[in-house]
C-alpha positions as CSV (number, residue, x, y, z in Angstrom):
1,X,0.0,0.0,0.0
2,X,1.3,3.2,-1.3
3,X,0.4,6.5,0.6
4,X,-1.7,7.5,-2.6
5,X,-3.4,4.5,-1.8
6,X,-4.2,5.5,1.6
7,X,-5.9,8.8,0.9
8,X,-7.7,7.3,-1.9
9,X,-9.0,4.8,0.6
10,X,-9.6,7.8,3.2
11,X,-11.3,9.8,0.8
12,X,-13.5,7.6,-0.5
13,X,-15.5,7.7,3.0
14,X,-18.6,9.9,3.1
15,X,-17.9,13.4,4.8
16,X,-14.2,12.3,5.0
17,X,-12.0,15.7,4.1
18,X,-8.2,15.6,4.1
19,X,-6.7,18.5,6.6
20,X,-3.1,18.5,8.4
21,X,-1.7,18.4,11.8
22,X,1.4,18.6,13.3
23,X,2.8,18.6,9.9
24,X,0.9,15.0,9.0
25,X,-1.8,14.9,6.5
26,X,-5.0,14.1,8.4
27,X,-8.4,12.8,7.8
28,X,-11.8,14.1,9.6
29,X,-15.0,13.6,10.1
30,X,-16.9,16.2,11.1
31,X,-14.0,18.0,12.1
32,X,-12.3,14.9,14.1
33,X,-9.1,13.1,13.3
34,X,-10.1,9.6,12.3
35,X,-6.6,8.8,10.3
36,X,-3.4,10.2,9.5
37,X,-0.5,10.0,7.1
38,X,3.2,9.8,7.8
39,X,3.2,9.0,11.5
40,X,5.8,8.3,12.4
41,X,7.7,8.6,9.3
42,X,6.4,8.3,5.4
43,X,6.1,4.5,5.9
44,X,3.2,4.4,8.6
45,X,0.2,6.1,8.8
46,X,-2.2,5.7,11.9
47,X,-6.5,5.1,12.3
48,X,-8.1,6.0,15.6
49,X,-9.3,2.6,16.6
50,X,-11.2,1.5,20.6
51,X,-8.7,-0.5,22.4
52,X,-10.8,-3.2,21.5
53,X,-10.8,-3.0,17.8
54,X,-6.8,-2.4,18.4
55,X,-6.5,-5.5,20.3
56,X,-8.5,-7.3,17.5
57,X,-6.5,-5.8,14.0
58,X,-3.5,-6.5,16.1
59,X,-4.4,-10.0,16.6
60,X,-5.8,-10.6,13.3
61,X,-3.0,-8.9,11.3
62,X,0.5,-8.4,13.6
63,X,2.4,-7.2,10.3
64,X,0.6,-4.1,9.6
65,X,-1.3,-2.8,12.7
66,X,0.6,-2.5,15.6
67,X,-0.4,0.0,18.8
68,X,1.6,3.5,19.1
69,X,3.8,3.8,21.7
70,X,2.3,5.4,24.8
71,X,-0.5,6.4,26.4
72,X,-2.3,7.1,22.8
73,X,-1.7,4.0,21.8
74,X,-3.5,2.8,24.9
75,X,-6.3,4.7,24.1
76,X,-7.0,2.8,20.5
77,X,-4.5,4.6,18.4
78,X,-2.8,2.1,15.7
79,X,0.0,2.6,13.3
80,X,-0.4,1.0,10.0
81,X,2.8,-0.2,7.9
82,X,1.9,0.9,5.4
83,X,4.5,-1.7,2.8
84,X,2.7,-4.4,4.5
85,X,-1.4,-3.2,4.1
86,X,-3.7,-4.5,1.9
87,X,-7.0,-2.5,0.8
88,X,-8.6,-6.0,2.5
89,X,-7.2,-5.6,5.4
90,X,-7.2,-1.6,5.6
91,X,-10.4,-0.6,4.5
92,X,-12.3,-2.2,7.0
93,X,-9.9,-0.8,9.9
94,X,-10.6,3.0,8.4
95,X,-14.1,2.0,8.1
96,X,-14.0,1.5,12.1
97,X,-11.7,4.6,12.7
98,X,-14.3,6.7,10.5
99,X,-17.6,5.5,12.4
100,X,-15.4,6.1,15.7
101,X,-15.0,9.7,14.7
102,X,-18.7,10.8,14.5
103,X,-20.2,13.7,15.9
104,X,-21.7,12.9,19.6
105,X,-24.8,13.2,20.6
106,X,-25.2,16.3,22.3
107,X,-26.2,15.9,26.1
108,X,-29.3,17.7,26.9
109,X,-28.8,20.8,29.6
110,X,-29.9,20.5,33.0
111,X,-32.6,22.3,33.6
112,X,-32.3,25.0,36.5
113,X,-35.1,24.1,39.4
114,X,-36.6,27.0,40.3
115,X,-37.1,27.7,44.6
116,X,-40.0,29.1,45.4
């Protein structure tokens, strides 16, 4: 998998724009990072996964996912080797990241009880 190959996969997502941060290409749904390119270097790239999905990918395919180091990593976030992917293996991992990234539900307001 070729980082063209990435993006096109990324892109191809509904509501899916490509952005940048901390000098990475990104991917977002409404406005949140679901993927990125070049983390750590041009060879990775990185999907927002649950620990759970993590653990799962990780299990399923130890030659391409494998958790970031530190406390993000510990939170879901994966790296992808990028010479190793497949689009079979891939897309369903960026399907998870992307569906991750949705908007929440907003939380209704308290309402204030009035003293009389």
């Amino acid at each position: 998998m070729t980082p063209a190959q990435f993006r096109q996969l990324a892109l191809s997502l509904p509501e899916t724009v490509e952005s940048a941060h901390m000098h990475h290409p990104d991917f977002r749904r409404a406005g949140k990072i679901f993927a990125t390119l070049a983390y750590p270097d041009e060879s990775w790239a990185m999907v927002k996964l649950t620990p759970e999905q993590q653990s799962d990918l990780v299990h399923d395919h130890p030659e391409i996912f494998i958790p970031v180091k530190g406390a993000w990593g510990r939170q879901g976030c994966t790296n992808v080797q990028l010479a190793a992917a497949t689009a079979g293996a891939l897309r369903p991992a960026l399907q998870l990241a992307w569906e991750n990234a949705r908007r929440p539900k907003v939380k209704p307001r308290k309402s204030q009880a009035t003293h009389e």
